[in-house]
NUKOL-947142 format. One record per atom (N, C-alpha, C, O): z, x, y; residue in one letter. Coordinates in pm, whole numbers, plus 50000, padded with zeros to 5 digits. Layout:
% residues N
ZXYA
...
//
This chain:
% residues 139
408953006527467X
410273001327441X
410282986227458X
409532979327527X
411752980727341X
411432961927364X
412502957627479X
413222947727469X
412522968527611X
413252962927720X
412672948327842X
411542948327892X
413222942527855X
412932928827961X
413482932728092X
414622937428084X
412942932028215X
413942932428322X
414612918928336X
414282907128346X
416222929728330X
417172921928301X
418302922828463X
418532934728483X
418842915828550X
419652918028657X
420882927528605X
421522925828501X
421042937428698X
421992948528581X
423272938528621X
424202941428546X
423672926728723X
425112925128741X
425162918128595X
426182921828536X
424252907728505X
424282902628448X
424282916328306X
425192914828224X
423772923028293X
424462934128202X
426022937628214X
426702937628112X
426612940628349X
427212945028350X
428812935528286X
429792938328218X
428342924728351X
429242913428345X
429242908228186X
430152900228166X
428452911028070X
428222908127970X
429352924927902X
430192923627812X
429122935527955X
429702943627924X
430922947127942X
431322956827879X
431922939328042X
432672935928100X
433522923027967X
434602925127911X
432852913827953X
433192907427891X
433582909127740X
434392902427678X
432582922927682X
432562925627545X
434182931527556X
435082926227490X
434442943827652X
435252951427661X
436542945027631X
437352947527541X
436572934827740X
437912922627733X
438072915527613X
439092913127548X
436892912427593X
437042904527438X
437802915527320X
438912915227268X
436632925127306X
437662933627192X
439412938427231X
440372940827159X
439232938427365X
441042943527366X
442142927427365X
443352927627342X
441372915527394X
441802908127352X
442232904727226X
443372901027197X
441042906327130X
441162903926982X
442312915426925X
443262912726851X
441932930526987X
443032937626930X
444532933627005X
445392935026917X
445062930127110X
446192927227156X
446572912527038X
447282914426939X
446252905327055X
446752889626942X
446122892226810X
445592881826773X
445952902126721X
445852907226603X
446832898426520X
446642892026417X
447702899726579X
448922891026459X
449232879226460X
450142873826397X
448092872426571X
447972855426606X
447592848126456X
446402848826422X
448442842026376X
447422833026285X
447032818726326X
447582807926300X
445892821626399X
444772811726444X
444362802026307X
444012790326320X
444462808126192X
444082795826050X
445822784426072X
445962772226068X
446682794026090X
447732783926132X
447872770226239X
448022758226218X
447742778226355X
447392769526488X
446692762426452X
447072750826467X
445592763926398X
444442752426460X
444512745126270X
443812735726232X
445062749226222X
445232738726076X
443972739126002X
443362728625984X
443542750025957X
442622753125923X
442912761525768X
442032766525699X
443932761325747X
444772764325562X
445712761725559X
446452761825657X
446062758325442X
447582758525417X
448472769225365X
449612772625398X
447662773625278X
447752786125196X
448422799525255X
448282796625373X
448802807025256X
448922821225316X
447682830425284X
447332838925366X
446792828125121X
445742835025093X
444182828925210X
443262835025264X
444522816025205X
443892809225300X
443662809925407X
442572808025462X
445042814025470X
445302819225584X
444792831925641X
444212834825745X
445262839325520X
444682855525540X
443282852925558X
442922855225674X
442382848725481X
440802846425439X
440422845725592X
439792854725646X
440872833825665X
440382828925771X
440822839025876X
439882846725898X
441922842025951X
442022849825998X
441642865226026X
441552870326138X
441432872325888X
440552883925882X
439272882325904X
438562889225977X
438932872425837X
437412867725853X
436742870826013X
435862877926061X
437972858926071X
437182855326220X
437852871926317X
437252876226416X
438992877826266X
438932888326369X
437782903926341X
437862913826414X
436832903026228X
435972906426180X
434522903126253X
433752912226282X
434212889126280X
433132883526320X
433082886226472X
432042891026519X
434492882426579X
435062881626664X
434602900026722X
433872902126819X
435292912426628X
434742924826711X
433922928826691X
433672938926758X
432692923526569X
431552926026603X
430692923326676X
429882931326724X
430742910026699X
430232903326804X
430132906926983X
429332906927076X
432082911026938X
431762918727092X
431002930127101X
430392935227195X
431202933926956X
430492956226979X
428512950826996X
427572957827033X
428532939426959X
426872937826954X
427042934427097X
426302943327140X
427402928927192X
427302926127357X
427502936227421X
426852939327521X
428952946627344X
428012957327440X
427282968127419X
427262977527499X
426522967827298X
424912973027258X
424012968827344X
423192975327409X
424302953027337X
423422949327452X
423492951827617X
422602950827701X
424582954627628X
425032955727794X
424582969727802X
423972973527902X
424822977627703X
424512991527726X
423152994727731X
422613001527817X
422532988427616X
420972998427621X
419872981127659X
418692980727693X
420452973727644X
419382962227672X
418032960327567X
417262951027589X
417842967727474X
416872966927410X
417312959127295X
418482959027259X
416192951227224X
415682941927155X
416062945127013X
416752938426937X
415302959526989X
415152963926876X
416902967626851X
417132966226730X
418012971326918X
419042976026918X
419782967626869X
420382970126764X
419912955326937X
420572942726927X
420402939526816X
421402937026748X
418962938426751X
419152931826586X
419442940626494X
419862936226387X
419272958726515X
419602962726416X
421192966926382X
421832971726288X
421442961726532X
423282958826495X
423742945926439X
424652944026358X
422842936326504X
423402921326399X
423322925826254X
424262922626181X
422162934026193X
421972938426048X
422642944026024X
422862944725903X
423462952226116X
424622961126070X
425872950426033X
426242947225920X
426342946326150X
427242936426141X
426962929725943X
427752931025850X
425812924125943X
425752914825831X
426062922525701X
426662918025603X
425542934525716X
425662946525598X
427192949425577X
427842951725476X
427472948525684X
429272954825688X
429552939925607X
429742939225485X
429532931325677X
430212915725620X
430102918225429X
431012917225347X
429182920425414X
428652923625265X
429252928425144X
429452924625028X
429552942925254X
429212956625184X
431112960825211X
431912966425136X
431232956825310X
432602955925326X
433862945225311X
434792944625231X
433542938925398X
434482924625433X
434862918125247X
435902917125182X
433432915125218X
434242908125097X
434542920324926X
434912915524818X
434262936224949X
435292945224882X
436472939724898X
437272937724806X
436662936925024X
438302938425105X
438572929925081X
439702930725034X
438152917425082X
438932904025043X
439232900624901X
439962891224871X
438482910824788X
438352909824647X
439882918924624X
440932913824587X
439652934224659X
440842941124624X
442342935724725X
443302943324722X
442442925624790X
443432922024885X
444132911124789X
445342909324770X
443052904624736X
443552892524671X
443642893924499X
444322885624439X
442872905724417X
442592900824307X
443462911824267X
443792910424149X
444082925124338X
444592937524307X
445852936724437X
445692943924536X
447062927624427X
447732926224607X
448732942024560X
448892948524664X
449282947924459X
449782957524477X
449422972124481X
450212981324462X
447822973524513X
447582981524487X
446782986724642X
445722981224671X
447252995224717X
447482998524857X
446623018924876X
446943028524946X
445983017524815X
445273028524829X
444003034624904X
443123027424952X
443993045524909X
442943049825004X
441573041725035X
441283040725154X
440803036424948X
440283027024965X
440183015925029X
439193011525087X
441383010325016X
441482997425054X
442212996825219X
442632987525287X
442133012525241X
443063016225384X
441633017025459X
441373010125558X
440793025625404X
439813027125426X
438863013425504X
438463011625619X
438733004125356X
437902990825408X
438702981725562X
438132974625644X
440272985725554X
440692977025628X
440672983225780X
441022976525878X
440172998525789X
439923004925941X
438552999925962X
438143000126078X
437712994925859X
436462990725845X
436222979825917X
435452977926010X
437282970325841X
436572956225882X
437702950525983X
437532938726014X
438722956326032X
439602951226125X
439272960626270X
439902957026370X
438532969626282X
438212973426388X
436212974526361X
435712974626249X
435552975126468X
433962974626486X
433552984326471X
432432985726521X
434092995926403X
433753006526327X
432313009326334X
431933015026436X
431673007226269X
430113003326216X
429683004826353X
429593016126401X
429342991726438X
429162990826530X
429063003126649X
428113008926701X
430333003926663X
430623014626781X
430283027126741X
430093035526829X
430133030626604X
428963042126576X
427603040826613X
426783049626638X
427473026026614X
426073029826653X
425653031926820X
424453033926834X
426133031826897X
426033033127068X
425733052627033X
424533055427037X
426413061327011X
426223074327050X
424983074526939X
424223082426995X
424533071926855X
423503073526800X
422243066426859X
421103070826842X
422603053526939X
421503050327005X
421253055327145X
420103054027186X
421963059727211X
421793066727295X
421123085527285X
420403091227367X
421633090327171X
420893099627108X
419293101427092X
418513110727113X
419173085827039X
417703081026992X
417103077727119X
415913075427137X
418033077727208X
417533071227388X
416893086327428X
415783087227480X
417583095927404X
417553107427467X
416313116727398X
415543124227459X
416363114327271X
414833118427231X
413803112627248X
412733118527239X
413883099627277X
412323089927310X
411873096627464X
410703099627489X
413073098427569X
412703106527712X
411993118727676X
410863118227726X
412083124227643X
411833137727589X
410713143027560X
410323154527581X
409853128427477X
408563136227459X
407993128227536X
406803129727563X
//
């Protein structure tokens, strides 16, 4: 395995932090931060930036606590790859049918937005890596 000894308070406190962060990001959901900090003028602008960063924002936390949880190497990047795949494969579907189709509110687009407004992706992957934890003991 690509584990390092790592001090578990310093796991824990990283896991601690992911936790807070995502219930942070979900509590001020309706903060427009592209507003505050003057970063569009636009409302489409607005939207862009704001979905964007509360997108980047809970993956980021769900990758800290991948890391807080299993500490391994190999885990951590194949969630950043996840993360990047979602950004891809998801995030900009969602920003195409949000902006290029605005009346059209269908399963799909309900779909991409449980996708990319919560760490979805991500937080699937913990019971599957722990799964994969539980068969590597095994043999």
């Amino acid at each position: 395995m690509n584990r390092k000894p790592t001090a578990l308070p310093l796991r824990i406190l990283v896991g601690m932090l992911a936790v807070t962060g995502l219930v942070v990001v979900y509590l001020f959901q309706r903060t427009d931060l592209a507003g505050q900090w003057h970063l569009a003028d636009s409302a489409v602008g607005k939207f862009l930036i704001n979905r964007g960063i509360r997108f980047i924002l809970n993956d980021l936390f769900a990758v800290a606590l991948i890391y807080a949880l299993f500490h391994t190497r190999k885990y951590v990047v194949f969630a950043v790859w996840t993360q990047l795949a979602g950004m891809v494969l998801f995030l900009i579907p969602y920003f195409v049918l949000k902006l290029y189709f605005p009346t059209y509110n269908g399963p799909l687009l309900s779909f991409l937005h449980r996708l990319i407004l919560n760490p979805t992706l991500l937080l699937l992957l913990i019971p599957a890596f722990y799964y994969q934890e539980s068969l590597a003991r095994r043999r």
